[in-house]
C-alpha positions in Angstrom: -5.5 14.7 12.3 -5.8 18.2 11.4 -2.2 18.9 12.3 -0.9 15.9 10.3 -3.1 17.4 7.0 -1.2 20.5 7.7 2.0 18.6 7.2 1.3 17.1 4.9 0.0 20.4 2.6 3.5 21.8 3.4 5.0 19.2 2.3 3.3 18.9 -1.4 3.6 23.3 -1.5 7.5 22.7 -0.7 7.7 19.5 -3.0 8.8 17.7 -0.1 8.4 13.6 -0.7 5.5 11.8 0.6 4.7 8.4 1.0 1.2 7.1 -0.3 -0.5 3.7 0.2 0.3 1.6 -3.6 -3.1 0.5 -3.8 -4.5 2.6 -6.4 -7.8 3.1 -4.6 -6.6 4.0 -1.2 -5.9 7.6 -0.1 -3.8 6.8 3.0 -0.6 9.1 3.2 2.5 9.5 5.4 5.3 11.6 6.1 8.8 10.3 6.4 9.9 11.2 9.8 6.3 10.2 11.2 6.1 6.9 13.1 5.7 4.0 10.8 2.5 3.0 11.3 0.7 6.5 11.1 -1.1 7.0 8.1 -3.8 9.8 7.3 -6.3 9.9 4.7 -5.5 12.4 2.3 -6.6 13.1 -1.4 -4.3 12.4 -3.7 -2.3 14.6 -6.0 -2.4 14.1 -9.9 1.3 13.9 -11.1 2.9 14.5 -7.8 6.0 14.0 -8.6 7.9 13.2 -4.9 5.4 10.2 -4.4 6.7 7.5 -2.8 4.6 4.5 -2.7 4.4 1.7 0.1 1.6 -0.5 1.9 -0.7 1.5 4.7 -1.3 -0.8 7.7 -4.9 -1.6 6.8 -3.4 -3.1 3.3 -0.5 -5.1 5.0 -2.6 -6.5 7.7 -5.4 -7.4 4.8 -2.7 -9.0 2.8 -1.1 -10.8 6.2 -4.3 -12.5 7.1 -4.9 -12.8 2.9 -1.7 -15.0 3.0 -1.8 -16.9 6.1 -5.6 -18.1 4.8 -3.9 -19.1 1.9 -1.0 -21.1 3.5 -3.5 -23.0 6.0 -5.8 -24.1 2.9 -2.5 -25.4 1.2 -0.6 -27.5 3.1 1.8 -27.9 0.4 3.1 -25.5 -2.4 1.0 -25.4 -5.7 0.4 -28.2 -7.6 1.4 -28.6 -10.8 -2.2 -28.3 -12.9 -2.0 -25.2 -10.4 1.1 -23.8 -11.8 -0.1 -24.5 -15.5 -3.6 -23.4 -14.8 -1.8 -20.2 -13.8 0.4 -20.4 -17.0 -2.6 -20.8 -19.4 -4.4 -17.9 -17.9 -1.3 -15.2 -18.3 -0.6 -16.7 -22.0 
């Protein structure tokens, strides 16, 4: 892990582009030409302006098993007092 914290350093000191986890809590980071599902906690950089944002594999596997719950519990698409229920709360 030390290595990849190296990497990524030189890559913010040579404005190099770097991919960080979208959720705004999350500090996971990774490097273009690393394998897709390494990640490496990192602290974020204020303003960084090479950021590239996409879903670290804790957050796609949370989502994954987030939507399959979902999908079991409704057999069917939402229902219509779903669908307004959901229209009345972003009015």
């Amino acid at each position: 892990m030390a290595q990849e914290n190296e990497q990524l350093e030189e890559a913010f000191a040579s404005d190099d582009m770097v991919t960080v986890c979208w959720e705004p809590a999350c500090h996971m980071h990774r490097l273009y030409y690393w394998p897709e599902d390494k990640w490496v906690e990192h602290n974020k950089r204020d303003n960084y302006a090479k950021y590239t944002h996409s879903i670290c594999e804790y957050h796609y596997q949370q989502y994954h098993e987030e939507i399959e719950q979902m999908i079991t519990d409704k057999d069917v698409g939402p229902t219509v007092e779903t669908e307004r229920s959901l229209m009345v709360q972003a009015a």
